[in-house]
C-alpha positions as CSV (number, residue, x, y, z in Angstrom):
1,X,9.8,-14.4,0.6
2,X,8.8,-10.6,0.3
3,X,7.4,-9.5,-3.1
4,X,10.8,-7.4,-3.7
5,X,12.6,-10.7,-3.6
6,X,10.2,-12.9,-5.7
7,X,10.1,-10.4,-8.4
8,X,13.6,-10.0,-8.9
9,X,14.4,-13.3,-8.8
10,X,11.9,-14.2,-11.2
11,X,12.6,-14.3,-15.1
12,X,13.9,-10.9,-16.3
13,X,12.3,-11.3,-19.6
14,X,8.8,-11.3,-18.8
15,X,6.9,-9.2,-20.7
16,X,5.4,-6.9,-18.7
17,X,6.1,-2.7,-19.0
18,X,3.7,-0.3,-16.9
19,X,1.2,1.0,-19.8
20,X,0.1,-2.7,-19.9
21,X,0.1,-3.4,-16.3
22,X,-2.4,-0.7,-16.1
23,X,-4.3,-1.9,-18.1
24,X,-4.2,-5.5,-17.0
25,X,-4.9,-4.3,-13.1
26,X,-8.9,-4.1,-13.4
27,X,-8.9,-7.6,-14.9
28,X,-7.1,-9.1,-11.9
29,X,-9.6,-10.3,-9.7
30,X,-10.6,-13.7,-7.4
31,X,-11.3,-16.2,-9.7
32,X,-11.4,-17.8,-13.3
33,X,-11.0,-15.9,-15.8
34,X,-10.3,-16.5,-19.9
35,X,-7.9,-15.0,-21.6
36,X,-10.7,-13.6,-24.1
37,X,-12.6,-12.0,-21.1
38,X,-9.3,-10.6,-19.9
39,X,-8.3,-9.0,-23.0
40,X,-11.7,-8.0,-23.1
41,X,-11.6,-6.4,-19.8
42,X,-7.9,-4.7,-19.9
43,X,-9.1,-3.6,-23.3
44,X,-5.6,-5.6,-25.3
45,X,-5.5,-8.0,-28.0
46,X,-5.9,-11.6,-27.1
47,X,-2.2,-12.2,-28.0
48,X,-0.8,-9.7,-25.8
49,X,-3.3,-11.0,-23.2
50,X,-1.4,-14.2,-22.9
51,X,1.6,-12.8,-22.8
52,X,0.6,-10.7,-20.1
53,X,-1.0,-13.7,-18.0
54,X,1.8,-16.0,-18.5
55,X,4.5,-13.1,-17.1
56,X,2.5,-12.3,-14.2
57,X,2.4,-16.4,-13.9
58,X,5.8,-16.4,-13.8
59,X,5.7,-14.0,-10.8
60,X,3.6,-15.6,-8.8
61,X,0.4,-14.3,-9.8
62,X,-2.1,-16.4,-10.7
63,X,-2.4,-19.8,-12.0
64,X,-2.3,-20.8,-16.2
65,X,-4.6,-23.9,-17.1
66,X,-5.0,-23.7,-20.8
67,X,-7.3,-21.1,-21.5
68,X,-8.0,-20.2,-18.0
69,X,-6.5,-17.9,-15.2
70,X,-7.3,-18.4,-11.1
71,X,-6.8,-15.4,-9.1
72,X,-6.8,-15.8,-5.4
73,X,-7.2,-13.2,-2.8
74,X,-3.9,-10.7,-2.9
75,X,-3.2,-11.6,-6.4
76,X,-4.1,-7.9,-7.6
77,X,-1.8,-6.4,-4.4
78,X,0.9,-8.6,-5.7
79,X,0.7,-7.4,-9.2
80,X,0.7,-3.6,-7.7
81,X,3.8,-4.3,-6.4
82,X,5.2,-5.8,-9.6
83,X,3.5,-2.9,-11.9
84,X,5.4,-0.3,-9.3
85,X,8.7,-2.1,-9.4
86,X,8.3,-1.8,-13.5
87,X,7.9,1.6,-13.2
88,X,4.1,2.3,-13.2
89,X,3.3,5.3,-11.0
90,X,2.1,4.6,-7.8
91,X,-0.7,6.9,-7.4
92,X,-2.2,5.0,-10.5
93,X,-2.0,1.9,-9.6
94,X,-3.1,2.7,-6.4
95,X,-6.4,3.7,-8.4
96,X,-7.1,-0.1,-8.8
97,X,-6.8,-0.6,-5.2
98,X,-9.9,-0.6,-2.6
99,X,-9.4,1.0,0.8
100,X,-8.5,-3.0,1.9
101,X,-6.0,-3.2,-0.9
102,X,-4.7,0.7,-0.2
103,X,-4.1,-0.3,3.6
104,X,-2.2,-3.9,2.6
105,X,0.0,-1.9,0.1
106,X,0.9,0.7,2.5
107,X,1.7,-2.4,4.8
108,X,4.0,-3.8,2.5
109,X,6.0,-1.0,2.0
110,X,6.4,-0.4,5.9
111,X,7.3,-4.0,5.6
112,X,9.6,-3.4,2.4
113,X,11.3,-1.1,4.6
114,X,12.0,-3.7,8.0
115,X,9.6,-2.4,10.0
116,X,7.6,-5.0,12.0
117,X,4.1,-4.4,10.5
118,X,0.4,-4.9,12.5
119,X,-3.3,-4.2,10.6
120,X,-6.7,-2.7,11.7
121,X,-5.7,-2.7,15.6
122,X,-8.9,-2.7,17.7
123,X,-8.4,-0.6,20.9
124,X,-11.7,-0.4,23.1
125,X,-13.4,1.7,25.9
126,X,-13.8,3.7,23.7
127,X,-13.6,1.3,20.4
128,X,-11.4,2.8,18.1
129,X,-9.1,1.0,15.1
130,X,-5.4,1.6,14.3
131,X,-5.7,1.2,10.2
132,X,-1.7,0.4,10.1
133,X,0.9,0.3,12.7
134,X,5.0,-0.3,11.8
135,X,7.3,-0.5,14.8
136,X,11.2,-0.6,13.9
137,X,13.7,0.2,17.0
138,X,11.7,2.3,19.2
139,X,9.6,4.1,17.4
140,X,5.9,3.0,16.7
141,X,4.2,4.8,13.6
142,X,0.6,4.8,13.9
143,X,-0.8,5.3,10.1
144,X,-4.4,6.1,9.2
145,X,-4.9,5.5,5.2
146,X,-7.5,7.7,3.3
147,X,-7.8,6.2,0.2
148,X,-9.7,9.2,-0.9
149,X,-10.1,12.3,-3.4
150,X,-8.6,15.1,-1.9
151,X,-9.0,16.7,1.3
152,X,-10.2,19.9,2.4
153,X,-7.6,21.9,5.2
154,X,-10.3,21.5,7.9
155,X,-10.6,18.1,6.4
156,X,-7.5,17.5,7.5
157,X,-7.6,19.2,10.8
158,X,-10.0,16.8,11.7
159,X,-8.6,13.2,10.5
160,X,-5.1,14.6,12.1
161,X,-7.4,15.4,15.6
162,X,-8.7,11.6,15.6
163,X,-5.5,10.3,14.9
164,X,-3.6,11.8,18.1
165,X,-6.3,10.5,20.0
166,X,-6.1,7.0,18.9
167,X,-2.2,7.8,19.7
168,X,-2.2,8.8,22.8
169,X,-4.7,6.2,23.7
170,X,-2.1,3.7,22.4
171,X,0.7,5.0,23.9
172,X,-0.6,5.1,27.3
173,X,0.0,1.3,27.5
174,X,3.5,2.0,26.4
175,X,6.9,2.3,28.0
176,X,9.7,3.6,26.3
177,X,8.3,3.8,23.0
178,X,8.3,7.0,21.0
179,X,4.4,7.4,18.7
180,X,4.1,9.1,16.1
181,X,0.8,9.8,14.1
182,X,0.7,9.9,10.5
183,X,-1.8,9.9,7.6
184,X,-1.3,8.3,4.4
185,X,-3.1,9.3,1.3
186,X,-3.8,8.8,-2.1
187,X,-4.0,12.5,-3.7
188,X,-1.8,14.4,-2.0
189,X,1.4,16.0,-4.2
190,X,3.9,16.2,-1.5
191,X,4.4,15.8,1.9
192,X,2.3,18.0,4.6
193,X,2.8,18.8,8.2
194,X,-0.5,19.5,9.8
195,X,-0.2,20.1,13.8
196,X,2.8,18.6,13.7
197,X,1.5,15.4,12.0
198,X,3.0,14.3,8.3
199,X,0.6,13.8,5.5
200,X,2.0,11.5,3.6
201,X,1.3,10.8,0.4
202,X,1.5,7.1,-0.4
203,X,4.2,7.8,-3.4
204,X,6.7,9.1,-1.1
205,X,5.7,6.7,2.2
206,X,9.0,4.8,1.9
207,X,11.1,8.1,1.2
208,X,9.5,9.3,4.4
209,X,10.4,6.0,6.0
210,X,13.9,5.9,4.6
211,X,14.0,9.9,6.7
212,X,12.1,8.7,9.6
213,X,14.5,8.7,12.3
214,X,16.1,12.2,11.5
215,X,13.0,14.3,11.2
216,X,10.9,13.0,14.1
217,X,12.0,16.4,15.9
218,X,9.9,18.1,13.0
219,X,7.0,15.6,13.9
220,X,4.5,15.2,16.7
221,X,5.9,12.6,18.7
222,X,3.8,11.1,21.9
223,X,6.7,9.6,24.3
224,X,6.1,7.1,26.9
């Protein structure tokens, strides 16, 4: 079950609106935790902490044993997704996300949108590693994630240089396949063509998705 399904089939009452879930995001992490440490830590009263815990409980996120919450690995991603689908901005949330959680969200929303979805691709001789590739139909998106401040032009220049390479160096073991590089970043305002090559901020990665297939002749696209 994808996380769009789980939460929506999940109670409809839990009590969960973005302000809070943005608050609650830093105290999600591996682990027990108390529900006095987590108010503590997302800085709510120890009522509304309970609350919280027991709603993200109820979608899958984490485990209630009396006074105590377990976190597991990809509990905080799962609550990103649940914070976004409540309306929390995505940028934000994405705040609370390391460049391991930044890369799995931007796989699940390649994922939300049916494309077959592969992580941190090793190609060698030369090494170099594919952060996120999504293949739906024939077209292969090759997607390097900068979970970063913002970039400088020649900044970009440069990621958007390293990325064609690793392209082309996958594509060569292609047939009929079309590849198209793209970055996806965290502090970017709107979409960016540099070269040829979308920058995509991660806000508008599954509008850019959804447009895909009837922009690609805007788009650098590596056809073998």
């Amino acid at each position: 079950m994808n996380f769009r399904l789980l939460i929506l089939t999940k109670n409809s009452r839990s009590m969960i609106n973005p302000n809070l879930m943005m608050k609650c995001m830093r105290a999600i992490i591996p682990g027990e935790i108390s529900d006095i440490d987590f108010s503590s830590v997302a800085n709510i009263d120890r009522i509304t902490a309970k609350e919280i815990i027991s709603s993200l409980v109820q979608n899958g996120i984490g485990t209630w044993n009396d006074q105590l919450v377990t976190f597991s690995e990809g509990d905080k991603l799962k609550a990103a997704f649940l914070a976004i689908t409540k309306g929390s901005p995505i940028e934000e949330i994405s705040e609370y996300l390391n460049w391991k959680d930044f890369e799995a969200l931007v796989s699940k929303i390649l994922d939300e949108n049916d494309f077959q979805v592969e992580q941190n691709v090793i190609l060698t001789k030369p090494r170099m590693e594919i952060d996120v590739i999504g293949i739906k139909l024939n077209v292969a998106i090759l997607i390097d994630c900068k979970h970063w401040k913002r970039m400088s032009n020649s900044a970009l220049i440069e990621i958007v240089k390293k990325q064609v390479n690793r392209v082309k160096r996958y594509a060569s073991k292609l047939t009929g396949v079309m590849v198209v590089p793209v970055i996806v970043t965290l502090h970017q305002e709107e979409i960016i063509f540099v070269n040829k090559v979308p920058i995509v901020p991660i806000m508008q990665l599954s509008s850019f998705l959804d447009e895909l297939y009837g922009n690609l002749d805007q788009m650098k696209v590596i056809e073998k």
